[in-house]
N, C-alpha and C positions, 0 to 999 in steps of 0.2 A: 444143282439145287442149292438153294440158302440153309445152312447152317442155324436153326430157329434156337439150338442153345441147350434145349432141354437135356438134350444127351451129354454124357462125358466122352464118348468118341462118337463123332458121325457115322454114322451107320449100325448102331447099337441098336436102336428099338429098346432102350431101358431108361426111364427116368433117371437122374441123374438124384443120387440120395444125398447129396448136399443142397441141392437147390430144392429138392422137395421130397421131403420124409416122409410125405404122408401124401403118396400119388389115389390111393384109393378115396384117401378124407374128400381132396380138392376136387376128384372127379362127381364122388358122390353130392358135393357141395353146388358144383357148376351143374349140374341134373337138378337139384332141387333150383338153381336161379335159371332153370326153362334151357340150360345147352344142351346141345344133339351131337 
């Protein structure tokens, strides 16, 4: 598999809280700009 970055280790399943602090903000953000 490719390594997309988001995690601090691969195979975490955890957003990585330096790249993004705020994973509920951006989710709920990309739902209001129409992503699935």
């Amino acid at each position: 598999e490719i390594d997309d970055m988001w995690e601090d280790w691969y195979g975490e399943a955890e957003f990585s809280s330096q790249k993004f602090p705020d994973p509920r903000g951006m989710i709920d953000t990309l739902r209001e700009l129409g992503f699935r």
